[in-house]
SENU-460543 format. One record per residue (C-alpha): residue number from 1; residue in three letters; y, x, z. Coordinates in steps of 0.02 Angstrom, whole numbers, m for minus. Layout:
<sites>
   num   residuo    north     east       up
   NUM       ALA        Y        X        Z
...
</sites>
This chain:
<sites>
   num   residuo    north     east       up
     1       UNK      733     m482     m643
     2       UNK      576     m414     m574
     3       UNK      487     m245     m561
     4       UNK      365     m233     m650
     5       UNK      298      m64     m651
     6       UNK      349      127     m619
     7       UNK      307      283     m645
     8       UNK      346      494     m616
     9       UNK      336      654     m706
    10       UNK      388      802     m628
    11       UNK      469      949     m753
    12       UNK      397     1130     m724
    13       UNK      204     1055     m705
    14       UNK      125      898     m778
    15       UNK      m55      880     m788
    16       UNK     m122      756     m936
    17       UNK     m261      652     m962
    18       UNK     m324      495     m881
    19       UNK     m286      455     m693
    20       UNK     m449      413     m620
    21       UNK     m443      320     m451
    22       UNK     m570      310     m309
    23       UNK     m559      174     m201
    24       UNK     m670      140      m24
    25       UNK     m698      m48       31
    26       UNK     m747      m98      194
    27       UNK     m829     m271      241
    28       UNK     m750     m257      419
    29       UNK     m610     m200      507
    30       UNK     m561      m10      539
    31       UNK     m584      m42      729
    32       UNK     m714      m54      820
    33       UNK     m696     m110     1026
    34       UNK     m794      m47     1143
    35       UNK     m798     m169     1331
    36       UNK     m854      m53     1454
    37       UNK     m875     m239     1552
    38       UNK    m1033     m293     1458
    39       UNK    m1061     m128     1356
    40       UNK    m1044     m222     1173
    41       UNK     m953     m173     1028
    42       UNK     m845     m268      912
    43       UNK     m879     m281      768
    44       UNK    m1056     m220      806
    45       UNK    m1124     m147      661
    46       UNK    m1322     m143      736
    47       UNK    m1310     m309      671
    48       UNK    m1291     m454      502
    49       UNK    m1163     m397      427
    50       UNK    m1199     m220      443
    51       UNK    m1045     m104      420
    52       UNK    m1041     m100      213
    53       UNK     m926       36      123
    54       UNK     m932        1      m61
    55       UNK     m858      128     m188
    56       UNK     m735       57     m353
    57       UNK     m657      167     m481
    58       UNK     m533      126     m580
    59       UNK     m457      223     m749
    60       UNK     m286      219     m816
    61       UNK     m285       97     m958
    62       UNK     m406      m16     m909
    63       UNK     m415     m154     m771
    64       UNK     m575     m167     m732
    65       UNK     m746      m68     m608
    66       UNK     m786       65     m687
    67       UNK     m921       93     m577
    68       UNK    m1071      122     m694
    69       UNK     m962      265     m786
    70       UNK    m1030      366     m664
    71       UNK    m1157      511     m694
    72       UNK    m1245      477     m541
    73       UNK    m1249      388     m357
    74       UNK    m1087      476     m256
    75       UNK    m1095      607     m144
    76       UNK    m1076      556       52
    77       UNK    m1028      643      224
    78       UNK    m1013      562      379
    79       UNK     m903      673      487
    80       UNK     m931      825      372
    81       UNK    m1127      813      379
    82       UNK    m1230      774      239
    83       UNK    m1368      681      348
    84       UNK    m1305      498      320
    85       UNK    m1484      465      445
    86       UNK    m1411      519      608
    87       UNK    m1279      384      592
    88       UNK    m1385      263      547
    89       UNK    m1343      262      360
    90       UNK    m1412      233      193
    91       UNK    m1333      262       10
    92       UNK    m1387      155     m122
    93       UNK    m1435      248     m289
    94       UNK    m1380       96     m411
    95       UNK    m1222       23     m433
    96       UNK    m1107      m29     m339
    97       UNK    m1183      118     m248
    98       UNK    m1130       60      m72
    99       UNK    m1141      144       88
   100       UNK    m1228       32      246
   101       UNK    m1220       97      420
   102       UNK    m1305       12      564
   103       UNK    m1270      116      710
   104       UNK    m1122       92      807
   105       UNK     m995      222      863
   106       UNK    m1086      255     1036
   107       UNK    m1074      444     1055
   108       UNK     m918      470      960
   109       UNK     m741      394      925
   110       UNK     m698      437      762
   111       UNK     m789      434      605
   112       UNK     m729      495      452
   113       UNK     m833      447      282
   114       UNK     m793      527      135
   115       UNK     m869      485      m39
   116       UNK     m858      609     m197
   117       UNK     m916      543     m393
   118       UNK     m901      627     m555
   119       UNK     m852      472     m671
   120       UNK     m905      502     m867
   121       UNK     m776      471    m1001
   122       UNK     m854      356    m1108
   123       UNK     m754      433    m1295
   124       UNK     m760      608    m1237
   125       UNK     m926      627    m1114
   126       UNK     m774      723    m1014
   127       UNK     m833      718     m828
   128       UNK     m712      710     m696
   129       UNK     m735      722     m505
   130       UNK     m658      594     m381
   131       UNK     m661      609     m205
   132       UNK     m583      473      m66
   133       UNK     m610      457      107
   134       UNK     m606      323      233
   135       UNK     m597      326      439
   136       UNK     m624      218      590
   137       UNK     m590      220      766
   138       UNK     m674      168      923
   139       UNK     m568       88     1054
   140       UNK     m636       83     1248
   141       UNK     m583     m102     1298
   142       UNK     m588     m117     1501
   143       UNK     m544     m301     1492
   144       UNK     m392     m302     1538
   145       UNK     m332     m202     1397
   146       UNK     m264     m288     1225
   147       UNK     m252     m216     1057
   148       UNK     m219     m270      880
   149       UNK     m393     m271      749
   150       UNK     m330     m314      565
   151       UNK     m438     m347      423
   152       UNK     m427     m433      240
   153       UNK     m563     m561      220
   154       UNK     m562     m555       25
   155       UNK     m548     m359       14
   156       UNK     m366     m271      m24
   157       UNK     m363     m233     m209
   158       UNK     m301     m366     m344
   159       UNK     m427     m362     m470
   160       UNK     m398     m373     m647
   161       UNK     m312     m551     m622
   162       UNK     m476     m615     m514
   163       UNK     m367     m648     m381
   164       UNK     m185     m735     m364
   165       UNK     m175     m693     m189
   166       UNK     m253     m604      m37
   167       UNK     m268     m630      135
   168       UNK     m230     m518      293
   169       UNK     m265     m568      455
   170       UNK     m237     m501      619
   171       UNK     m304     m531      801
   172       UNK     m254     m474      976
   173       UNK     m404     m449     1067
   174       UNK     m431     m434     1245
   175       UNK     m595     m366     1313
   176       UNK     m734     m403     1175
   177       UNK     m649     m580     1162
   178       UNK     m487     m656     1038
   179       UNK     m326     m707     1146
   180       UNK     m221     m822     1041
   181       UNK     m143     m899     1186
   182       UNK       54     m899     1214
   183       UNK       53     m760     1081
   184       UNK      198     m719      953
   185       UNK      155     m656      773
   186       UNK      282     m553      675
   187       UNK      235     m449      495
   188       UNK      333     m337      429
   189       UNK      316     m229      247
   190       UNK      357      m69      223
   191       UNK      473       m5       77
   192       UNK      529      166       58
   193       UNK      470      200      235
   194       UNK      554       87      330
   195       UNK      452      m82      407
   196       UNK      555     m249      355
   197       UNK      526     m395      459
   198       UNK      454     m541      319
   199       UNK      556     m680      344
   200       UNK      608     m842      224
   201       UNK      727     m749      135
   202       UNK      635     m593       96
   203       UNK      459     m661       86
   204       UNK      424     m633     m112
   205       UNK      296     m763      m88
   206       UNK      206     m712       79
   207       UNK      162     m863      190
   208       UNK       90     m865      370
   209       UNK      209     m719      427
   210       UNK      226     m815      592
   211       UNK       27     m824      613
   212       UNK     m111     m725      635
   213       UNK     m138     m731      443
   214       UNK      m31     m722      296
   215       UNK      m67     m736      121
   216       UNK       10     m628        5
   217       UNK       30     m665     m188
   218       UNK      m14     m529     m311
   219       UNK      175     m550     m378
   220       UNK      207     m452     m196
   221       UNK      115     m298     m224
   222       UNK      170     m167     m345
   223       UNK       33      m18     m359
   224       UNK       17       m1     m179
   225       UNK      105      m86      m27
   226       UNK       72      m74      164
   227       UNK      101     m243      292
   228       UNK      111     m223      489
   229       UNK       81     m373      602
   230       UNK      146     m349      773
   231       UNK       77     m468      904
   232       UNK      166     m489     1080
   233       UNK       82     m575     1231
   234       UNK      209     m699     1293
   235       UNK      116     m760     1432
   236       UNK      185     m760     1598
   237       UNK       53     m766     1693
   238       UNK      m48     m620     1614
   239       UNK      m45     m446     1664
   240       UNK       10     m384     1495
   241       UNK      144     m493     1487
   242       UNK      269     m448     1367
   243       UNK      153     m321     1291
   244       UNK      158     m267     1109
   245       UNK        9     m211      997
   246       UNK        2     m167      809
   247       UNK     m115     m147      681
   248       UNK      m72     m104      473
   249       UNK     m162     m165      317
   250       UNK     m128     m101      136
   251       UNK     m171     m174      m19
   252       UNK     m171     m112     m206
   253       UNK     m146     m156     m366
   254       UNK     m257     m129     m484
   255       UNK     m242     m251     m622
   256       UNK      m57     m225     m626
   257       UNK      m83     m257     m845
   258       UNK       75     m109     m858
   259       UNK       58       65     m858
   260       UNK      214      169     m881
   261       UNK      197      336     m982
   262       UNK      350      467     m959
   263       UNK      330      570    m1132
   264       UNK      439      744    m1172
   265       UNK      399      806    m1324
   266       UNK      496      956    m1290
   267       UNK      393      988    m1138
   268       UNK      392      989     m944
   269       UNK      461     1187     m928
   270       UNK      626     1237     m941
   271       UNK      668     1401     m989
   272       UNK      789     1511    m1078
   273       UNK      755     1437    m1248
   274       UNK      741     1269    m1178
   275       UNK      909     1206    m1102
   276       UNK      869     1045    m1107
   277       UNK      714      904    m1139
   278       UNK      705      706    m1162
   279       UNK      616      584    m1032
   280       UNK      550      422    m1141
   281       UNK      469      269    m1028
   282       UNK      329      212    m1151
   283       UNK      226       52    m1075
   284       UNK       61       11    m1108
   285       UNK      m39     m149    m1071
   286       UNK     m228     m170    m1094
   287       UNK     m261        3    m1172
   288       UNK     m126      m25    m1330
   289       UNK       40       45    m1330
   290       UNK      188      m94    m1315
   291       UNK      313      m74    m1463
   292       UNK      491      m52    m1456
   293       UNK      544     m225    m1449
   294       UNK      456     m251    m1261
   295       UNK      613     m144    m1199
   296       UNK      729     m296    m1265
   297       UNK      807     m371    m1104
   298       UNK      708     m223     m975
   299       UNK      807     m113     m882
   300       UNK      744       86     m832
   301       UNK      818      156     m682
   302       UNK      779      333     m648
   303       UNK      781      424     m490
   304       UNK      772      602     m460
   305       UNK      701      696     m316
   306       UNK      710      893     m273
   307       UNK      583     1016     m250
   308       UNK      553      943      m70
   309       UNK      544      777     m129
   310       UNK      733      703      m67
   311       UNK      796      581     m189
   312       UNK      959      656     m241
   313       UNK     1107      494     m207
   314       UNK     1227      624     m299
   315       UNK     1143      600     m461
   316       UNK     1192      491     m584
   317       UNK     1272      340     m504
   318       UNK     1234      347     m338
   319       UNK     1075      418     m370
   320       UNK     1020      325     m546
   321       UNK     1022      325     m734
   322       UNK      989      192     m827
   323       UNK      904      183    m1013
   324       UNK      735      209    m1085
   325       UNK      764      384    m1136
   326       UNK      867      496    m1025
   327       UNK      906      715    m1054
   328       UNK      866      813     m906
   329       UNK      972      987     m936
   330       UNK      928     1148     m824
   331       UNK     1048     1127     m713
   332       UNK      987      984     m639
   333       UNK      835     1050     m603
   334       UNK      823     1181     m450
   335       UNK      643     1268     m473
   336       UNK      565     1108     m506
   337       UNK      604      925     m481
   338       UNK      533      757     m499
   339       UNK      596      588     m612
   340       UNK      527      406     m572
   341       UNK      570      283     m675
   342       UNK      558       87     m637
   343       UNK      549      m63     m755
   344       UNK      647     m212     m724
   345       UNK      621     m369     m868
</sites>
């Protein structure tokens, strides 16, 4: 069996509604090398392709863009300022609303773009405000130098079933130039913060984890998962022999077709009256509610993490419960705490 989806509630404070999600795409990497040698940049963004940041938003419920729900073209900042012009940017005012940017990071290392909407709810006119951000770095390159630049040719979110698989690829670059020479590639995934080496018997489906470029099948990604490719120069007869650079890539989910619902009809706040309250895992697909029979042959396993967030391994066994509906008493619950639950069929 496979998971299929998850999801959380925490008892004390649960807010309702839809869950509306703001994501930033970039058209090139998060990196951009300076070589002091020759005074270029790559990418260089003064240049076809110009660096493009394109906004999507996506609602609980349904799979697709939601894009044109918005009341009007976002709200920018470029390193807290409002005045997109002094970095060489310009917004679009019709969908997909994107962001271009033609100047390259000469004066200043860092640049931090954030992007704020107010999406409209299409039943209720309810508008809701959405804000994400996205940063990049400038890296001095003397020549000499290597470092890692990782990027995902066909974007990092699965699509509403548009896609079967995505690509991430990953140089080591030295100077302004790619050195694929007597190089070793290694990727690694990370689960419950720790990075796993992919291998053959862990792979889930991921090919290339030996190159510069694996492919990685939407099966692989549940809601949100980060990758790491480590590259190590293994020539002898270079000066950073032996060397080891890094760079990360992570990739969503967002036409995962199940979203779990954790209902309590006796409520999220325990008190005197209230001893005790029910956690149901309802599952919806496409906007309708699954009935009762989906469950047949699924397995729930809850988890439960304290106040600071540490999964409790005493609860349960060794740390889970298993069942669609589970009773959460008030002694199990120190001033607040939080229950996942995750859907194996």
């Amino acid at each position: 069996m496979a998971v299929i989806s998850r999801g959380q509630i925490t008892i004390v404070d649960l807010s309702d509604g839809k869950s509306i999600n703001l994501y930033l795409g970039s058209n090139v990497a998060l990196t951009q090398i300076y070589n002091k040698e020759n005074s270029s940049y790559t990418p260089s963004w003064a240049a076809t392709p110009f660096l493009v940041i394109t906004p999507e938003v996506y609602v609980t419920g349904v799979s697709t863009n939601q894009i044109s729900r918005l009341k009007g073209p976002p709200t920018w900042k470029i390193n807290g300022s409002a005045t997109l012009t002094t970095y060489g940017a310009t917004a679009a005012t019709t969908a997909p609303y994107a962001l271009t940017i033609k100047n390259n990071m000469a004066s200043y290392s860092q640049m931090h773009v954030e992007c704020e909407v107010v999406y409209v709810d299409p039943d209720t006119q309810a508008e809701t405000t959405a804000k994400a951000s996205i940063s990049y770095s400038k890296t001095e390159n003397a020549g000499q130098l290597i470092c890692a630049i990782g990027y995902a040719p066909n974007g990092t979110v699965f699509k509403n079933g548009t896609a079967t698989s995505l690509k991430a690829h990953c140089d080591m670059w030295r100077g302004s130039t790619i050195d694929n020479t007597l190089v070793v590639y290694k990727w690694y995934k990370l689960g419950s913060g720790v990075w796993t080496e992919i291998t053959s018997t862990n792979a889930q489906g991921i090919t290339g984890y030996t190159t510069n470029e694996i492919t990685i099948p939407a099966d692989a990604v549940l809601n949100f998962e980060s990758f790491k490719c480590e590259i190590r120069d293994n020539d002898p007869a270079s000066g950073t022999y032996n060397t080891t650079v890094a760079d990360i890539l992570s990739f969503a989910d967002m036409s995962d077709p199940y979203q779990v619902e954790i209902t309590t009809p006796q409520g999220t706040t325990l008190t005197t009256g209230l001893t005790s309250t029910t956690l149901t895992a309802q599952v919806w697909q496409n906007g309708a509610l699954l009935t009762d029979t989906f469950f047949t042959g699924a397995t729930c396993r809850w988890r439960k993490y304290d106040k600071n967030g540490v999964l409790d391994t005493t609860w349960g066994s060794a740390g889970i419960k298993t069942g669609r509906s589970i009773t959460v008493t008030r002694s199990e619950v120190s001033v607040a705490a939080t229950f996942t639950v995750e859907i194996d069929k």
